[in-house]
C-alpha positions as CSV (number, residue, x, y, z in Angstrom):
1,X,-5.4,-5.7,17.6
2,X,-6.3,-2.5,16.4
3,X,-10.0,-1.6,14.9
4,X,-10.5,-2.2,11.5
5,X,-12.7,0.8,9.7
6,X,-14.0,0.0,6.4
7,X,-14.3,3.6,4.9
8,X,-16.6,4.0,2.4
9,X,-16.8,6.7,-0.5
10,X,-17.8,7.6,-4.0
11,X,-15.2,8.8,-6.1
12,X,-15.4,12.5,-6.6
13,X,-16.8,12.8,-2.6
14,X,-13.7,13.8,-0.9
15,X,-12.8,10.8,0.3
16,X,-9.6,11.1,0.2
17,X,-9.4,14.7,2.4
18,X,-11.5,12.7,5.1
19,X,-8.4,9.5,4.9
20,X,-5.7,11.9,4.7
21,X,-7.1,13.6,8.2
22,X,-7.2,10.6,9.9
23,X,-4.1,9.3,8.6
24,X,-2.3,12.5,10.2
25,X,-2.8,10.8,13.4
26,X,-0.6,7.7,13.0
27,X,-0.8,6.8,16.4
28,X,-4.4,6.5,16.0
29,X,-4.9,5.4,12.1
30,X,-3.1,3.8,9.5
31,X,-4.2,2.2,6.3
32,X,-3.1,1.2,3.4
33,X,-2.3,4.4,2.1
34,X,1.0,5.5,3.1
35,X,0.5,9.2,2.1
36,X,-1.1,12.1,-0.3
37,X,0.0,14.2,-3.1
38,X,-1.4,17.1,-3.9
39,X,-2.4,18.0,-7.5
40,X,-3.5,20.8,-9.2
41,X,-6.5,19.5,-9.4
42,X,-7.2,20.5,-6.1
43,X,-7.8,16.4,-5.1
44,X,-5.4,14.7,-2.7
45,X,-3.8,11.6,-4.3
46,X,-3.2,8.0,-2.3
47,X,-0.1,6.8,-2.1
48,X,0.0,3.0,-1.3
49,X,1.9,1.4,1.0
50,X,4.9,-0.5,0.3
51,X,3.5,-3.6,1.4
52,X,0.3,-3.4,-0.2
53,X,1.6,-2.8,-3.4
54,X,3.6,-5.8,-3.5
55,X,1.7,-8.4,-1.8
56,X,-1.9,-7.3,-3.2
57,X,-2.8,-7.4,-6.9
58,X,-4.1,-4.6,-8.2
59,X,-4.4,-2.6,-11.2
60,X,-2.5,0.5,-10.7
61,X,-4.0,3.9,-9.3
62,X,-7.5,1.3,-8.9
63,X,-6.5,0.2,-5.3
64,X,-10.3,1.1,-4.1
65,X,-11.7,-0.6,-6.9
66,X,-10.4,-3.8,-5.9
67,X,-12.3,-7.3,-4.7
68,X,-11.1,-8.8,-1.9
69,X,-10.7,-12.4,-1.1
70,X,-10.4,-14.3,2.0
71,X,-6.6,-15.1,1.2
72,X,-6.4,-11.0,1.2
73,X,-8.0,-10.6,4.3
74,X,-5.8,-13.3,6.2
75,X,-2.4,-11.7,4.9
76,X,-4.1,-8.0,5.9
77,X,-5.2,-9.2,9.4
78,X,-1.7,-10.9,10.2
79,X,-0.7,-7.1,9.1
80,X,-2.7,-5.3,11.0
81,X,-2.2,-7.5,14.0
82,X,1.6,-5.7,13.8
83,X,0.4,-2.2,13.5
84,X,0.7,0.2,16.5
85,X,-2.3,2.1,16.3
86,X,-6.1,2.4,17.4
87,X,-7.9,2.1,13.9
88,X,-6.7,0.7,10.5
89,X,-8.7,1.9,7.6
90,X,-9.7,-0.1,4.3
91,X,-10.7,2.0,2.1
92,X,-13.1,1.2,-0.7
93,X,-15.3,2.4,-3.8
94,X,-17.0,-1.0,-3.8
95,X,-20.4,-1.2,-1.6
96,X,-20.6,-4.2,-2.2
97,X,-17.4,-4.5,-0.9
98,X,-18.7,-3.7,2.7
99,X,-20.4,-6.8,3.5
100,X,-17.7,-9.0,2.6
101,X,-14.7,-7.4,4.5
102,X,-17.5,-7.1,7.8
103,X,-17.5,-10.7,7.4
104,X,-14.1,-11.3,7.4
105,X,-13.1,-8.7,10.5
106,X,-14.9,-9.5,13.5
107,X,-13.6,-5.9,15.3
108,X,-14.7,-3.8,12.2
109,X,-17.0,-0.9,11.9
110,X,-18.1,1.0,8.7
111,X,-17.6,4.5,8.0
112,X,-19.3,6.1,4.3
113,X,-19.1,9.8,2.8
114,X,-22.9,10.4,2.2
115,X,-24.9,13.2,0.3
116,X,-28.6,13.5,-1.1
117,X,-29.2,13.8,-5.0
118,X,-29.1,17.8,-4.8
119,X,-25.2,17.3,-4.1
120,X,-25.1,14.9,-7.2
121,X,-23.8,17.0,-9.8
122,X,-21.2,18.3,-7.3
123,X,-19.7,14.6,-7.1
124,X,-19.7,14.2,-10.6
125,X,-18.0,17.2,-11.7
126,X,-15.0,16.2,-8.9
127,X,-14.9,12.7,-10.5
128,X,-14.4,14.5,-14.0
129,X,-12.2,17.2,-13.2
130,X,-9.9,15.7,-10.8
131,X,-9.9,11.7,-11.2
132,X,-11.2,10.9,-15.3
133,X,-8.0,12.4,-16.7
134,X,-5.8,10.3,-15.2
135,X,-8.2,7.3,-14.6
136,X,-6.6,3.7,-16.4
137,X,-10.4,2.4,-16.8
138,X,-11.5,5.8,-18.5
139,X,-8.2,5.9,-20.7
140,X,-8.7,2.9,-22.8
141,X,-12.2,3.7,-23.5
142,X,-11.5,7.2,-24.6
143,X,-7.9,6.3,-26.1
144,X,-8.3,7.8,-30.0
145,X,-6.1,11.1,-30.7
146,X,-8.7,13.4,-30.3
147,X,-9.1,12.2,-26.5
148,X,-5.2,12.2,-26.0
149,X,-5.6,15.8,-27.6
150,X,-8.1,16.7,-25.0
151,X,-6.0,15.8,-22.4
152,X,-3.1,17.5,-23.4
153,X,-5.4,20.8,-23.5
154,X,-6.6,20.0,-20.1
155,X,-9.9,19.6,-21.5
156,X,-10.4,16.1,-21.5
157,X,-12.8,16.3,-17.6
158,X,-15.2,18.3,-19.5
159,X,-15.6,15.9,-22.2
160,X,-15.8,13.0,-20.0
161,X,-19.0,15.1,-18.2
162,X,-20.7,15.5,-21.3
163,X,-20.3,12.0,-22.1
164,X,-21.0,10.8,-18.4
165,X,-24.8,13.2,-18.7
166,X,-25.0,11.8,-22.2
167,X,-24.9,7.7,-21.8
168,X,-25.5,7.9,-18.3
169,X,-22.6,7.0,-14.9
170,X,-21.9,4.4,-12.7
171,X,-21.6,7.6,-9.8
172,X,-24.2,7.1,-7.1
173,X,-26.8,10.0,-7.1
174,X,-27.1,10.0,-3.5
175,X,-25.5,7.7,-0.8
176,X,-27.9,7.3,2.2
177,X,-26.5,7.3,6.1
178,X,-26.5,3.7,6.3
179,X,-23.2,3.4,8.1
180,X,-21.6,3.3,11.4
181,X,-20.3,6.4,10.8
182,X,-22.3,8.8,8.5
183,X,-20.0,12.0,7.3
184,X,-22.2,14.6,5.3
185,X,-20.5,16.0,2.7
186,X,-23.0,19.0,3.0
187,X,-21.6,19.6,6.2
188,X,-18.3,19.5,4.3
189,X,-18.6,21.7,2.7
190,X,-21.0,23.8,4.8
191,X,-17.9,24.2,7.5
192,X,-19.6,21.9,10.1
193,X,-16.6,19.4,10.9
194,X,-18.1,18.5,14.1
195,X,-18.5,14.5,12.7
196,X,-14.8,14.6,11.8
197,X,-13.5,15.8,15.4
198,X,-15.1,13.4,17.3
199,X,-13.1,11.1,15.5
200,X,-10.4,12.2,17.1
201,X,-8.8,11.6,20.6
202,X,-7.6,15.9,19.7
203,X,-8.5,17.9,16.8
204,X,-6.2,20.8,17.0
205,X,-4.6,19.5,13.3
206,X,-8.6,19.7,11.2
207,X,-9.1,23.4,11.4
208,X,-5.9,24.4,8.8
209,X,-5.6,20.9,7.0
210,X,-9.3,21.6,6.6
211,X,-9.2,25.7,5.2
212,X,-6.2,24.1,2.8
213,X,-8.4,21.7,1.2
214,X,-11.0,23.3,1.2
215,X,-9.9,26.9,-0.8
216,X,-8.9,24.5,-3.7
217,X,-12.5,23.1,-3.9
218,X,-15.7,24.5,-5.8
219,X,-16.8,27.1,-3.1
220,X,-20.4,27.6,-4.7
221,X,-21.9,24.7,-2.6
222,X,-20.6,26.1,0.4
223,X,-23.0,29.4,0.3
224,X,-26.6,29.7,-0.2
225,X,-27.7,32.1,-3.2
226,X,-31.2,33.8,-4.4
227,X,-31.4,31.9,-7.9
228,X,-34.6,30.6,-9.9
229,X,-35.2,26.9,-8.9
230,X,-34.1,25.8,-12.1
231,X,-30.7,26.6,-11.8
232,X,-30.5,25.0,-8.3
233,X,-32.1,21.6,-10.5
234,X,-29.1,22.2,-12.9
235,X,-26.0,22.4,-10.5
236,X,-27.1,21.5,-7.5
237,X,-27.1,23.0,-4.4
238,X,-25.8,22.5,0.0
239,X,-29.4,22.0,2.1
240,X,-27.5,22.6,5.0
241,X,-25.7,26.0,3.4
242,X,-27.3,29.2,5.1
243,X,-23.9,31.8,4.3
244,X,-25.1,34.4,1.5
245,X,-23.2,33.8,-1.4
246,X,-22.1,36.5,-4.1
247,X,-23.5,36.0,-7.4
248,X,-20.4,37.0,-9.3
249,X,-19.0,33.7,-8.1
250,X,-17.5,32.3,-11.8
251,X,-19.2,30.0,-13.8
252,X,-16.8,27.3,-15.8
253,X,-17.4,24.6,-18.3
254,X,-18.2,22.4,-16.1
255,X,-21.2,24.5,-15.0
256,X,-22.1,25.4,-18.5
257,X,-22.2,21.6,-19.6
258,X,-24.5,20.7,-16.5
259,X,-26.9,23.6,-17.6
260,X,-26.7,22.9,-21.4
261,X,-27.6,19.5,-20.6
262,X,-30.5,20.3,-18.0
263,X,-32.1,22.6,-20.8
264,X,-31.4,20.3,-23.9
265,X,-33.8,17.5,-21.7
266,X,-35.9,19.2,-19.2
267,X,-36.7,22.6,-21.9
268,X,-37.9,24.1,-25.0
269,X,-35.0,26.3,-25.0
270,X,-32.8,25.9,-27.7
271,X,-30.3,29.0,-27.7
272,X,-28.3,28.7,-24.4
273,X,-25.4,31.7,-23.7
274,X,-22.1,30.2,-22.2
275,X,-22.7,31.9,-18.9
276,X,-19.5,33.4,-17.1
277,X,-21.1,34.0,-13.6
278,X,-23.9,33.5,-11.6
279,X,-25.7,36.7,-12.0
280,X,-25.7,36.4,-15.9
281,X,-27.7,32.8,-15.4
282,X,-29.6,34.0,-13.1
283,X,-30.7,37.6,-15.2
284,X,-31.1,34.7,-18.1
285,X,-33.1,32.4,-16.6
286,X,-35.6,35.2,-14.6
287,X,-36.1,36.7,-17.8
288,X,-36.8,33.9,-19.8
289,X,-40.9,33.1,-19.8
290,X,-40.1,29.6,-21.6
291,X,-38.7,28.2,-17.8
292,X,-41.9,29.3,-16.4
293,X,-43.1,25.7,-17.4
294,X,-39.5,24.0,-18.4
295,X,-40.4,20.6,-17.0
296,X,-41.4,18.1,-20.0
């Protein structure tokens, strides 16, 4: 009987790039996704199975948010028992998820995305851009016109940040490397895909499914800049990143919210510019004596 990996990952940490790379490899794992869509987004989109999707209930595009029960796990293990593979994957949002399915697959192993807090807003703004928009659970508690307006205008990830920073998120600031199998989403994004190859019997197929996904995500975490400190507290920043990055790398709303928000709790500021690229917040926020002491 083949493995059983339960894969581990907050929404908005690239989870789904990390499944889709394994699930390349058929012959050495499968999963309850059947395949990916790309969306303009720039996220890669599950697919389930046939199977799953009519013998597991679950509330559509929620699959990782599901709870399993020991029924579940007894029709998935008589499943997987027919798979030809190495590994089957289970993919989950749920932590506390983890312990459960360990305990119900005596041959299983975990496997989490992880990052440290400075990564945090990075997560968030994925989540926002790429998942809130079309999320069921996020729909029918922002369902009034104005929200269905938003949406239309391809506005509606931007709002759902504000709100998110605003009344606070169920997205984990920082997931620690408490599994079997730890992948840093610094080194993600930091080119260092040394974790994902050995999980590989060959590797040949990361490099270019790796530089595809990768030019549709926000490069500025993948290069280290010369910025004040408080604009690496605002949006974040790679530890691991050492590659000079050019400060006319494009600031967007997203960006803008995160440092509105910083500067409305953490400062005495009160006129913030919308900022367009790196080098006008960074001029800004040099020049500006009132961030000498912005901590409150």
């Amino acid at each position: 009987m083949a493995k059983v990996i339960i894969f581990y990952w907050e929404p908005g940490s690239c989870g789904d790039f990390v499944n889709s790379l394994l699930l390349s490899q058929s012959s050495e794992y499968q999963s309850v996704v059947e395949n990916f869509v790309h969306t303009a987004q720039g996220r890669l989109q599950p697919k389930m199975s046939k199977f799953f999707v009519e013998n597991f209930n679950h509330v559509p595009t929620q699959w990782y948010q599901r709870t399993w029960s020991v029924e579940d796990c007894r029709i998935l293990c008589d499943f997987i028992s027919t798979v030809d593979c190495n590994s089957f994957v289970i993919p989950t949002h749920r932590a506390d998820q983890i312990k459960f399915l360990q305990s119900q697959f005596s041959n299983s192993i975990t496997m989490g995305i992880t990052y440290p807090k400075n990564m945090f807003p990075l997560v968030l703004k994925n989540w926002c851009k790429k998942v809130a928009p079309t999320d069921i659970t996020i729909q029918k508690i922002y369902n009034r016109p104005l929200h269905k307006y938003l949406n239309t205008k391809n506005s509606f990830g931007e709002f759902v940040l504000s709100e998110q920073l605003k009344y606070s998120t169920n997205i984990r600031s920082c997931v620690e490397e408490t599994f079997d199998i730890s992948i840093s989403l610094e080194d993600l994004y930091n080119n260092n895909l040394s974790t994902l190859e050995s999980l590989f019997q060959t590797h040949k197929h990361i490099a270019q499914q790796y530089t595809n996904w990768i030019q549709n995500q926000n490069y500025f975490y993948s290069y280290r800049y010369d910025l004040p400190s408080i604009l690496y507290q605002m949006l974040g920043y790679n530890s691991k990143s050492t590659r000079p990055g050019n400060l006319d790398y494009n600031l967007d709303i997203f960006d803008n919210i995160l440092i509105t928000h910083y500067c409305n709790n953490h400062t005495s500021l009160t006129q913030i510019p919308r900022f367009h690229t790196l080098q006008q917040a960074s001029t800004f926020f040099k020049h500006t004596t009132e961030t000498d002491n912005y901590s409150r």
